[in-house]
C-alpha positions in Angstrom: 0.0 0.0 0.0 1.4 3.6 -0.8 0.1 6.6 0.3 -0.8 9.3 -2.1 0.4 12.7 -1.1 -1.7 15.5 -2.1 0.0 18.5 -3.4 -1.8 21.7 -3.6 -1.8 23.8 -6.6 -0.4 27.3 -6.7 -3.9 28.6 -7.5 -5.3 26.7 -3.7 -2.5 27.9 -2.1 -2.8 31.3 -2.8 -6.7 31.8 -1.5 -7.0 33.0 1.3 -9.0 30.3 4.4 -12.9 31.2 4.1 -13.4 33.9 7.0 -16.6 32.7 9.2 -19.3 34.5 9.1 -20.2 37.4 11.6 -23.5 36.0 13.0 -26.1 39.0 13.0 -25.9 41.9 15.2 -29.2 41.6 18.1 -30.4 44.9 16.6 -31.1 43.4 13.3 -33.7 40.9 14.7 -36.9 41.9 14.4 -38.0 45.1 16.3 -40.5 43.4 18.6 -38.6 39.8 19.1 -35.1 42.5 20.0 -36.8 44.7 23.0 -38.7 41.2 24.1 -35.6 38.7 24.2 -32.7 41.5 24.5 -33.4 45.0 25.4 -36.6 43.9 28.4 -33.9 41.3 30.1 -31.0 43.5 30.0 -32.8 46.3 31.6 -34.0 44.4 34.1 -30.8 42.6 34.8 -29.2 46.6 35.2 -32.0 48.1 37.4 -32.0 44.7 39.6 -27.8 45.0 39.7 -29.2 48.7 41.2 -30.8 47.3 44.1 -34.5 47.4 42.7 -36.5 44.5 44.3 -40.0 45.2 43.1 -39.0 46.2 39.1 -42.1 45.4 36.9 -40.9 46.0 33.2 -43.4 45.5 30.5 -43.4 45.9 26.8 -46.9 47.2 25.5 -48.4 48.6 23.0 -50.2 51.8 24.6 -51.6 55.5 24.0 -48.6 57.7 25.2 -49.1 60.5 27.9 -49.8 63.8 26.9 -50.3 63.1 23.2 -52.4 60.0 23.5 -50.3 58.3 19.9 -50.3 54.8 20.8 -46.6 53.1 20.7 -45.1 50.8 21.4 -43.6 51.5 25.1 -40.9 49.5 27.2 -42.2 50.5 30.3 -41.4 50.5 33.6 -41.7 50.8 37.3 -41.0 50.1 41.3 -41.4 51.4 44.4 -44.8 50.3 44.9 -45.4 52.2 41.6 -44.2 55.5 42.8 -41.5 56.0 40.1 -42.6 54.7 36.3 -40.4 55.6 33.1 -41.2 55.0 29.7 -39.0 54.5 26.4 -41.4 54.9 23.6 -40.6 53.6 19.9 -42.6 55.9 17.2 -42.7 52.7 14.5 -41.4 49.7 14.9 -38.0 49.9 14.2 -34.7 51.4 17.1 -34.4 53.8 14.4 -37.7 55.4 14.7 -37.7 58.6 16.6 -38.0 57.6 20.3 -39.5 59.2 23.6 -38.8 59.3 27.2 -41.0 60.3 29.6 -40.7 60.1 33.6 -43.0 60.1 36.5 -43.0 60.0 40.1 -45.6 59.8 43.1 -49.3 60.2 41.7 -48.3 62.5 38.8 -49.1 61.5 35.5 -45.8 62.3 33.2 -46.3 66.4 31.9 -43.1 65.6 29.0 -42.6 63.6 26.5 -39.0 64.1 26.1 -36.7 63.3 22.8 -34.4 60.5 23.3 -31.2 59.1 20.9 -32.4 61.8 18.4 -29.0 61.7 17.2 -27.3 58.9 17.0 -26.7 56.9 13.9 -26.9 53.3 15.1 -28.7 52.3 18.3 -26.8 48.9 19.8 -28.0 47.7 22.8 -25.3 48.7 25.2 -26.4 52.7 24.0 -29.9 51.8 24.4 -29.4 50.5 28.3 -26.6 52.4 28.8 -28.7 56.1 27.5 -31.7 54.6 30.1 -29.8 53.8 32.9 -28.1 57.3 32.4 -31.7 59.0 32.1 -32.9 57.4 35.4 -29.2 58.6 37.3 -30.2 62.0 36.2 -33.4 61.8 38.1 -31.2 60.7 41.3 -33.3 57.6 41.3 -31.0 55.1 41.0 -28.0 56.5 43.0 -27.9 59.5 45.5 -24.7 61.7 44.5 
């Protein structure tokens, strides 16, 4: 028995190893599958991380404060309900323009405020990072 030695042409040789394909970035699943399995979880992970016990976060489809447009929301809320926020999506898509909107005690949110107006690309680590940030500035999360 010999063995046959395979000897590679100049043409194989010289091509490069197939690169492996980048698997798809979370934002490009669809809109509502991306807040349900990514963005919801994430947030709640973070605001738990914070020390909030009784977090209820809910993605809903729901007439918006002030204007009454229905959304979709990712909303949320603790403290016995005392402080809710809101992230609203105007279409369904991260790239639609986007509200926030705040609320604490018995008041029903007065502003519908705009939020990632600017940017480009929304990932989710500017998406929870941009929220967590929002809350901070409210001095709910931690006292400075």
């Amino acid at each position: 028995m010999s063995e046959e030695q395979v000897v590679p042409t100049p043409e194989a040789a010289a091509k490069p190893a197939a690169k492996k394909e980048k698997p798809p970035a979370l934002e490009d699943k669809p809109f509502k599958e991306f807040v349900q399995t990514d963005l919801l979880p994430a947030v709640q992970q973070a605001l738990s991380d914070r020390g909030l016990a009784d977090l209820d976060l809910q993605f809903v489809e729901a007439p918006l404060p002030v204007t009454g447009d229905r959304c979709w929301q990712l909303q949320g809320s603790w403290a016995k309900g005392q402080r809710r926020f809101l992230l609203g999506f105007s279409e369904e898509s991260l790239t639609a323009p986007k509200v926030f909107s705040l609320a604490d005690g018995k008041a029903t949110p007065a502003t519908l405020e705009a939020f990632l107006g600017d940017e480009r690309k929304i990932t989710l680590p500017l998406l929870l990072n941009r929220i967590l940030s929002r809350l901070n500035g409210q001095k709910w999360l931690e006292q400075n």
